[in-house]
N, C-alpha and C positions, 0 to 999 in steps of 0.2 A: 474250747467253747468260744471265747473271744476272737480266735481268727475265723470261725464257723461264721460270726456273726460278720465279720469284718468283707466278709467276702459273699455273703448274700446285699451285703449295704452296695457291696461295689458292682456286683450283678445289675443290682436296680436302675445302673445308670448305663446299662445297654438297651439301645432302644428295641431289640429285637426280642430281647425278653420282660420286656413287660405285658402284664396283661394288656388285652385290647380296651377298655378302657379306660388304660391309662394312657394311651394315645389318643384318644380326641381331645383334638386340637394341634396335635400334634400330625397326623392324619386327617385329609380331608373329603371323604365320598363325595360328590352332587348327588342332589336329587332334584325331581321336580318342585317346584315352587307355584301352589296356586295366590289367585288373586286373595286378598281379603276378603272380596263381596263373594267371591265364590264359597272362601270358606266359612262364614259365616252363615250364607247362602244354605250349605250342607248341612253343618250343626241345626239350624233349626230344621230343615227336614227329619235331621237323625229322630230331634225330640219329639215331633209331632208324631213321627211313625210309631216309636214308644207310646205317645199316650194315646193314640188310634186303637194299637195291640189292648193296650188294657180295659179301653173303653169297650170293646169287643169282648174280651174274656171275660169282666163283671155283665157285662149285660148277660151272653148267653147262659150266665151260671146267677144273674137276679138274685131267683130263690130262694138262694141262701147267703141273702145278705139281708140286713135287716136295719131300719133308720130307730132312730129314737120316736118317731111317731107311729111306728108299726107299720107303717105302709108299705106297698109292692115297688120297688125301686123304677122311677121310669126313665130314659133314657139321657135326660135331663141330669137324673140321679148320680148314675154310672159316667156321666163325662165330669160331675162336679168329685163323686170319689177318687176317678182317674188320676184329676188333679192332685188334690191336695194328699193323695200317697206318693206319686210321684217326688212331690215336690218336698214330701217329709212331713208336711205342714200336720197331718192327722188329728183332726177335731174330736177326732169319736161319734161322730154322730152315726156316721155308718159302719157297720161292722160285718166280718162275715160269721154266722153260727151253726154251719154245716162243717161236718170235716172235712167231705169237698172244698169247698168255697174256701176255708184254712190251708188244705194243699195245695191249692191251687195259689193262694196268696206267695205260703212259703217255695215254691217251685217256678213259677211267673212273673207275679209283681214282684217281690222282690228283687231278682236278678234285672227286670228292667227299671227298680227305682233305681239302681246302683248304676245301669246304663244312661237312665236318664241324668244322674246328677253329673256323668265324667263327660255328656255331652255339653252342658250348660257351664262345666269351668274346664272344660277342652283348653284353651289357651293355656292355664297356669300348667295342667296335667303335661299339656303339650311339653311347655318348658322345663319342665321336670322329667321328661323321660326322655327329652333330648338325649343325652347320654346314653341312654341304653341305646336307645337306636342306632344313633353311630357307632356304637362300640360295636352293634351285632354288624352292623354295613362294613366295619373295616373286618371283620372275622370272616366272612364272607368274601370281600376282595380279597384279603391276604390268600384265601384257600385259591382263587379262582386265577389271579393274575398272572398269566403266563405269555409268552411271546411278545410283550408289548414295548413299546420304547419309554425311554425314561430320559428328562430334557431337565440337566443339572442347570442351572440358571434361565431364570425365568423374563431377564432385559428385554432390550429389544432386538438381541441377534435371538434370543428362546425364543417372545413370542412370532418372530416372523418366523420361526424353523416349523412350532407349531401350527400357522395360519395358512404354511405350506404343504402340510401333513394333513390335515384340515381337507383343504380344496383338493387335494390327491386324493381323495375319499376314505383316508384312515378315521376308524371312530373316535372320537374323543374317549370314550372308557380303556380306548387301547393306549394312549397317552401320559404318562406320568409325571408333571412338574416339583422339581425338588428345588428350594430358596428358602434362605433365609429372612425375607422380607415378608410381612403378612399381607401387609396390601396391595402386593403382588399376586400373591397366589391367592387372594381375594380375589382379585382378576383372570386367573386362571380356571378356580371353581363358579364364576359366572359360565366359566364357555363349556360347561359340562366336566372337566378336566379333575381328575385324583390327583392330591395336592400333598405334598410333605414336608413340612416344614425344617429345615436345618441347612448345614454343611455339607455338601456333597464331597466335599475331603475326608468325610470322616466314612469308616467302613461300615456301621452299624445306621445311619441314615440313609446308606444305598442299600444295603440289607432292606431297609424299614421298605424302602420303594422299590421293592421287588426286583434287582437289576440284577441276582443272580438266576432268575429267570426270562431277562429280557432277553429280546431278540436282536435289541440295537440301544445304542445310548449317545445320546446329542452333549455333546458338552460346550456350552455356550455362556459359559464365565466374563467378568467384567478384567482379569487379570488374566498374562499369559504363566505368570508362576502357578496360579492357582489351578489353571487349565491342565497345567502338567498332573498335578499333583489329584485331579478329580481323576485323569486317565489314569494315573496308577492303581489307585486305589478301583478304580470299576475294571479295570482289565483283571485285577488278581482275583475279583469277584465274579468276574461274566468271562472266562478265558475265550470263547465264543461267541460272543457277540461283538456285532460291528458297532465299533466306536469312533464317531466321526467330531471334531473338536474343530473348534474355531480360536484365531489366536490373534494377535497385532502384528507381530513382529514374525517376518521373513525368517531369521536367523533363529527363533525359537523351533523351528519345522521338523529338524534334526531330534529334537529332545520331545517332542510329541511325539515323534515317529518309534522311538526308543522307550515312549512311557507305554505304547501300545496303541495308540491310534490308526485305525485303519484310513483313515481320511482326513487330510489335514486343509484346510479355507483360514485363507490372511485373509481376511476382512479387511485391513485398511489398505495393503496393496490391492485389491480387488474393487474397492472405490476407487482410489488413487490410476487405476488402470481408465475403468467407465469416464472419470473425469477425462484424461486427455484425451479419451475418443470422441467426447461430446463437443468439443471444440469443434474440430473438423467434419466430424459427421454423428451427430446427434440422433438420427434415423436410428443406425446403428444399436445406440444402446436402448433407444425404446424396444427394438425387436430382440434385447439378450432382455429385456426385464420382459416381455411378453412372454419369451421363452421360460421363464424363470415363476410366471405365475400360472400355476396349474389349471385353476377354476376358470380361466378366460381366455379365446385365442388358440396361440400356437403353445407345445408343449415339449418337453423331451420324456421320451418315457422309455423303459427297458423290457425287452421281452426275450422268453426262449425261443428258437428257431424252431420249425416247424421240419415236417420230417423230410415233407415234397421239397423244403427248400436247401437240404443237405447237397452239397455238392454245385451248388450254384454261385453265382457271384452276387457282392450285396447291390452293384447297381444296377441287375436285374429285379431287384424287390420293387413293389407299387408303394414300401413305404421308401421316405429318404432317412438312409443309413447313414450315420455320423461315422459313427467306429462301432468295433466287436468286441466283446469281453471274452478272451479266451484266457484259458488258465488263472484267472484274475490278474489278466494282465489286458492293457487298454491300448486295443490299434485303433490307427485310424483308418477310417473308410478309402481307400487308393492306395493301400500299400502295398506291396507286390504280397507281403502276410495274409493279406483276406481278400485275397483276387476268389480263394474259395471257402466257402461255408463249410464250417465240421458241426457232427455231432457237439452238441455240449456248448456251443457259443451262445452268446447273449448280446442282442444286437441294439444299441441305441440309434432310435429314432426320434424324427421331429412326429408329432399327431397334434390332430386339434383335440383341444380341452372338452368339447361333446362328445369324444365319441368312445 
């Protein structure tokens, strides 16, 4: 019994199997976000349509309501009942003494005093069911999220990978941010982005952010130890998906390459490069960063060959051909290797970002 117990305690602390809302906050959906004025704006439409409806219902049904003065209710009557049942207030002055007019109370007004009151404290209600909402939103993405990418650190090599993903026209709900920093991924659930909070070394927080259904995974850490160690742990989870990592150190490139990474970017030799070219020709690295931003300008982009153009050469193409992706192996455009196009190549070109 006591290791029964011992061993549901230690269950609780995989994040994969907790219920879903014991992940909020932990988990973070966006949604839309209206104005204040707007929604306040709302709520009193909500309640005024409510007391419309019932101002409506006693009048047409009058008859069998009856004031303490005996009189015929007049319309005056039926907007001051409206009220003060709505609002709970019930003086008694008015009453219904038909058993219509009593069904119709218990089947009608009631169900809209109870609507009216959760419009008028919407805010606290709001705050209060927060949690269910998110809970049902993450039960809902965990069902749904499938092919998308998942971006282990969320710095500044994440969100520029992001902002490049972005402008390439991926959606942000296809997007995944995973950090341990909240006001970060504060900043990530601003830009639409599904947020998860932890350790991307650990296996149960890349579980959380769906990366054994991802179709790719960015690993853009602040350490080149820790880069290793998120690619190991997301390759023994995603044996499939391409994983592209970013690192500092030249000499780390061999042990990325061994943790699983399919694509490996030194970042600080890749500055350290741009810098001595800008001395001498500065033009230059404006047109690799043009290149380099999707949404504006020139671009590189990859596409399948076409069938008419099997058998041809790439610098007969109207686009300009860099190099061919054959086998997943990377030529470049003038090699005597792709003097001719094959089935099954993948040709990198420059395109403008319109079109």
């Amino acid at each position: 019994m006591r290791g029964a117990l011992r061993a549901r305690f230690q269950r609780s602390d995989v994040l994969t199997e907790r219920p879903d809302f014991a992940l909020v906050g932990i988990v973070r959906v966006p949604q839309m976000q209206d104005s204040p004025g707007r929604a306040i704006t709302r709520r009193i439409g909500y309640a005024l349509t409510a007391l419309a409806l019932v101002v409506l219902v006693v009048y047409l049904d009058r008859d069998g309501y009856s004031d303490t003065q005996e009189d015929g209710l007049s319309l005056l009557d039926c907007i001051y009942y409206a009220t003060v049942s709505l609002s709970t207030t019930g003086y008694g002055d008015i009453t219904p003494i038909t058993a219509q007019a009593r069904l119709v109370n218990i089947l009608v007004i009631t169900p809209l005093r109870i609507f009216f009151l959760i419009v008028l404290v919407g805010t606290t209600l709001s705050a209060l069911t927060e949690t269910s909402r998110q809970s049902f939103k993450i039960q809902r993405w965990r069902r749904r999220a499938r092919n998308h990418t998942v971006v282990a650190g969320y710095g500044t090599k994440g969100r520029t990978a992001v902002d490049a993903m972005l402008g390439d026209g991926v959606a942000p709900t296809d997007i995944v941010v995973v950090d341990t920093d909240p006001v970060v991924l504060e900043t990530a659930v601003r830009q639409g982005l599904v947020t998860v909070q932890g350790s991307a070394t650990k296996s149960d927080v890349l579980r959380l952010a769906g990366a054994q259904h991802a179709s790719s995974i960015i690993v853009a850490t602040n350490r080149d130890d820790t880069a290793v160690l998120v690619t190991l742990t997301a390759r023994e989870l995603a044996p499939k998906a391409k994983i592209v990592a970013a690192i500092r150190e030249s000499e780390n490139t061999h042990l990325m390459r061994q943790s699983g990474a399919d694509s490996v970017v030194i970042s600080s030799e890749t500055a350290g490069r741009l810098l001595g070219i800008a001395i001498s020709t500065p033009t230059v690295v404006e047109m690799i960063e043009d290149l380099l931003t999707p949404e504006s300008g020139l671009a590189i982009a990859e596409r399948t060959v076409e069938r008419e153009e099997i058998g041809g050469s790439p610098r007969h193409l109207s686009d300009l051909v860099l190099a061919v992706v054959r086998d997943d192996r990377l030529l470049r455009a003038g090699t005597t290797e792709v003097d001719v196009i094959e089935a099954g190549d993948k040709l990198l070109y420059i395109r403008r970002a319109t079109d």
